[in-house]
N, C-alpha and C positions, 0 to 999 in steps of 0.2 A: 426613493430607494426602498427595497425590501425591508423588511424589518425581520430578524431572526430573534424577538426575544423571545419566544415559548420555548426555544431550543433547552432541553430540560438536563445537561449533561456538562460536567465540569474536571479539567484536569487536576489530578494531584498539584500543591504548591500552589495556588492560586490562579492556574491556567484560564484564561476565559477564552471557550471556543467562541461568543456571541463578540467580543472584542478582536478576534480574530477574524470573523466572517464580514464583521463592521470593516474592518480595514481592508480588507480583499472589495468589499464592495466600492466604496471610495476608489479605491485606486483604477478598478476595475473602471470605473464609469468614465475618470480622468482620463483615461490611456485610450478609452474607445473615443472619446472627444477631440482628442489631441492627435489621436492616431492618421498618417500620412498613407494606409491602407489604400488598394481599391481595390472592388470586388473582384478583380482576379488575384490581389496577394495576400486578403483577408483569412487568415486561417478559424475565425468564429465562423465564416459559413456555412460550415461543417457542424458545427457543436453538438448537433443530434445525432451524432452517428459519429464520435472522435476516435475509434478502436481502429490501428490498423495508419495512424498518424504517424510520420517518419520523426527520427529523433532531434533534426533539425525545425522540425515546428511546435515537439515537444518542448525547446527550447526558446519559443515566442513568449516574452514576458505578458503579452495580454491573453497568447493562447491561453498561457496555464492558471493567470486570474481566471477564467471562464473553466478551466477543468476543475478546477478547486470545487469554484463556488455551485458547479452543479454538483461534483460525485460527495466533497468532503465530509455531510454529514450523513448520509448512506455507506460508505466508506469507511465511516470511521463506528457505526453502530454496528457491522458486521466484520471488523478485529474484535470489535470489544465483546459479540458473540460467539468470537472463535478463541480469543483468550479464554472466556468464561469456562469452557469446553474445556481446555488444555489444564486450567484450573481443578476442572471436577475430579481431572484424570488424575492428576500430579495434587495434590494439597500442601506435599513439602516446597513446590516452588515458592510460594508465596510467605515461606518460613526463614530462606533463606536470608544472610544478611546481606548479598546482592545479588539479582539477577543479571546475567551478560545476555546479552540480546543483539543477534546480525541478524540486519535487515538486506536483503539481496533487493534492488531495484525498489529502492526506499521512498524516490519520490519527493514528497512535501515531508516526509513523515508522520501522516495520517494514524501508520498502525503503531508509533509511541505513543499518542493517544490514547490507546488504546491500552497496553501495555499498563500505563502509570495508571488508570481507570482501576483495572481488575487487580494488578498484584499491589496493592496498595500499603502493606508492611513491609516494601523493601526495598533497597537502592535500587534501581533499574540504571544498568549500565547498557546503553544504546549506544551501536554503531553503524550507520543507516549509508548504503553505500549504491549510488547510480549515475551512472557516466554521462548525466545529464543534471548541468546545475538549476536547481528549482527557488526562484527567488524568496517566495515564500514559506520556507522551512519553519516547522514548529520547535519551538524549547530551545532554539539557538543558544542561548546565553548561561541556560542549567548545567549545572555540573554532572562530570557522567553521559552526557550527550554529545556524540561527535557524527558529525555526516561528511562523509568523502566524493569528491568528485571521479571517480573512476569506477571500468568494471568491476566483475567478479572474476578477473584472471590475476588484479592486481591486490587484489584483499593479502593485509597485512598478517604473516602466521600466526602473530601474539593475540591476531583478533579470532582467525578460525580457533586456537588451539584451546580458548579461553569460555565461546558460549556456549552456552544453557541452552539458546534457541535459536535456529535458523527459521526464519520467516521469509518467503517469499509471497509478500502481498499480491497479489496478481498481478505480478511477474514472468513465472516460468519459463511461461510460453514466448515470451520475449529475447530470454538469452540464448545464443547460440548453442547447439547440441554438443558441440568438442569444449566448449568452454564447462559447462554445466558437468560434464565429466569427469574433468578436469578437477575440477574446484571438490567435488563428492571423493578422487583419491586423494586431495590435502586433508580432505576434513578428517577421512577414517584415521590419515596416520600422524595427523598431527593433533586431533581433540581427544586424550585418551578420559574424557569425564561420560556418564550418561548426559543424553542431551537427546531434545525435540525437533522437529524438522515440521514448518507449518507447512501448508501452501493452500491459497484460497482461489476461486475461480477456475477451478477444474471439473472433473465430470469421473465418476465410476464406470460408468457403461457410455457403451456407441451414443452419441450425442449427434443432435444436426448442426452443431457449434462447433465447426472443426478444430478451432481453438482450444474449448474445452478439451477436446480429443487428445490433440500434442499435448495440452497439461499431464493427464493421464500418464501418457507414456512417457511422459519426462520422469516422473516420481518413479516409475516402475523404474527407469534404469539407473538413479539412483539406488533406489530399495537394491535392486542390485549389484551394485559396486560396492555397497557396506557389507551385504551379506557374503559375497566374495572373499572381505578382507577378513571376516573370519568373527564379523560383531554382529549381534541379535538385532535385528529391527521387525519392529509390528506396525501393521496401521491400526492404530487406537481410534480414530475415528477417519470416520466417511459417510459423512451428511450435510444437508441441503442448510442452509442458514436460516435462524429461526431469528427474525429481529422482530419483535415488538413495539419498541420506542416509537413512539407520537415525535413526528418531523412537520415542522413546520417549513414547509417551502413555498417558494414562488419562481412566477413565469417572469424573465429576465427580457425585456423590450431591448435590444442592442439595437434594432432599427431604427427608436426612438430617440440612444442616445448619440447615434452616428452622425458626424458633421458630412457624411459621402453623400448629400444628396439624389448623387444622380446612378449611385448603387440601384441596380436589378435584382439585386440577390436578394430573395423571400424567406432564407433557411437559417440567417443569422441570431434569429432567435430563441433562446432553449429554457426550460423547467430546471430547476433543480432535482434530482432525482429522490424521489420517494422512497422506495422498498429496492433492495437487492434478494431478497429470498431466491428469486426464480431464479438467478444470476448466477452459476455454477455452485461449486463443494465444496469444503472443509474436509482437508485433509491434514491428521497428524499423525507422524511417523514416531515413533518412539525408540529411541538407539540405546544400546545396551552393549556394554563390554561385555566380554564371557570371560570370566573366571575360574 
C-alpha cells in the first residue's frame, strides 16, 4: 500500500489526515478486491479524467474511495490556500469566538480541513451540505460539525441567516442556475451579518475550460442579486492558487489489485494528484450591509 507518512499537515483537535488516508487506503483496496464490477460497470475506469461523472456514480462507495485518495490532499492544501487569503483579508475572523461556515456541495468535507487549519482561535461552526451522501466524511463526531444530505434549495434559514462564510468548494458549476439564484435571494434577505462568499475553481477571463467559464458567470449573477438588494459586495480577491506544501503521493495500481482478471480496461489506474495551481481561481466576494 502507499504510504502517506511525509504528509506534513494536521487538523485542529488531534485530526490525523495520514490516519485518514490509511483508512481510505484499506478500504479502498478491500472493495476493489471484493468488488463484483466488470469493466463495463467499473466506475475507476475513468479516474484520470473523473470531471463531468453523474451524481449517481458520484454515489459509488469505491468511486469516491478512489476520488478522495487521488484529489484529497491537493484539495485540501488549496482551501487551506484560499482560507489563508480570506484570513489576510479579514483578521477579525479568526478573533471571533465562532466562525459559522456553509459549505454548498461540501462533498467529504475536504474544505473543513481546511477551515480548522487556518482560523485556529475559534469555534468553527461547519455546515457542509450535498445531495449526495459521501461515506467518508471528515470530523463526523466533533462538535459544531454538521453535514446534510440535500440541495441548496433545501438549506435550512437558521443556517443561511447565521454564516460568516459561504464556500463553494468547486462546486459552482455544478448547481443548477434557477437554484443558485434562488439560494443568493434567501441569503441577501435573510443573513443581515457582514459575510464572505468563497468559490474555487473558476477562471477571471475567457478560459478554454468551459467549466471555469460558467464559474465566472455564476459569481457575476450572484454579485448581482446582492447588489440589487441594495448590499455592498467587492471581489477582494481573484487569483490563481499558490500552494507550496511538499505532497507526497503515489501511483495507485487498481489493476494489480483487481480480482477481474479478464478486464481489458488499461485506464483504471491513477496518481494521486500533485499541484492544483494551474487548476482555476480563488474567488472572494466580500458582502456588506450599507448603513
Amino acid at each position: 500500500m502507499p504510504s502517506w507518512c511525509n504528509v506534513k499537515y494536521r487538523i485542529k483537535k488531534g485530526y490525523s489526515m495520514d490516519a485518514y488516508l490509511t483508512k481510505l487506503e484499506t478500504e479502498f483496496s478491500s472493495l476493489v478486491k471484493r468488488s463484483p464490477h466488470t469493466n463495463q460497470t467499473c466506475n475507476i475506469s475513468n479516474m484520470a479524467q473523473p470531471c463531468g461523472f453523474t451524481s449517481n456514480q458520484y454515489s459509488d462507495t469505491l468511486f469516491q474511495k478512489a476520488y478522495l485518495l487521488k484529489y484529497v490532499q491537493a484539495y485540501e492544501l488549496d482551501y487551506i490556500n484560499l482560507y489563508e487569503k480570506l484570513k489576510q483579508l479579514s483578521s477579525t475572523l479568526n478573533q471571533k469566538s465562532v466562525l459559522n461556515i456553509l459549505s454548498i456541495g461540501c462533498g467529504a468535507g475536504i474544505d473543513l480541513n481546511a477551515a480548522k487549519k487556518v482560523f485556529n482561535n475559534v469555534d468553527v461552526v461547519y455546515n457542509g451540505v450535498d445531495n449526495v451522501h459521501w461515506d467518508d466524511r471528515i470530523c463526523t463526531n466533533e462538535s459544531g460539525v454538521s453535514y446534510h444530505d440535500y440541495g441548496i434549495d433545501n438549506i435550512d434559514d437558521s443556517i443561511v441567516s447565521s454564516a460568516d462564510i459561504v464556500i463553494f468548494p468547486r462546486s459552482i458549476t455544478d448547481i443548477p442556475k434557477n437554484s443558485l439564484k434562488s439560494f443568493a435571494d434567501r441569503l441577501v434577505m435573510l443573513n443581515k451579518n457582514n459575510f464572505y462568499v468563497l468559490c474555487g475553481h473558476v477562471h477571471s477571463s475567457k478560459s478554454s475550460n468551459s467549466q471555469l467559464n460558467l464559474g465566472s458567470e455564476r459569481i457575476d449573477a450572484m454579485m448581482d442579486i446582492i447588489k440589487n438588494a441594495g448590499l455592498q459586495i467587492r471581489l477582494v480577491e481573484d487569483s490563481a492558487p499558490n500552494v507550496t506544501e511538499f505532497i507526497n503521493y503515489r501511483d495507485y495500481k487498481v489493476r494489480d489489485m483487481c480480482r477481474n482478471n479478464r478486464c481489458n480496461t488499461g485506464s483504471c489506474n491513477f496518481i494521486a494528484v500533485k499541484n492544483i495551481n494551474n487548476k482555476g481561481y480563488h474567488h472572494i466576494g466580500e458582502v456588506s450591509q450599507i448603513v
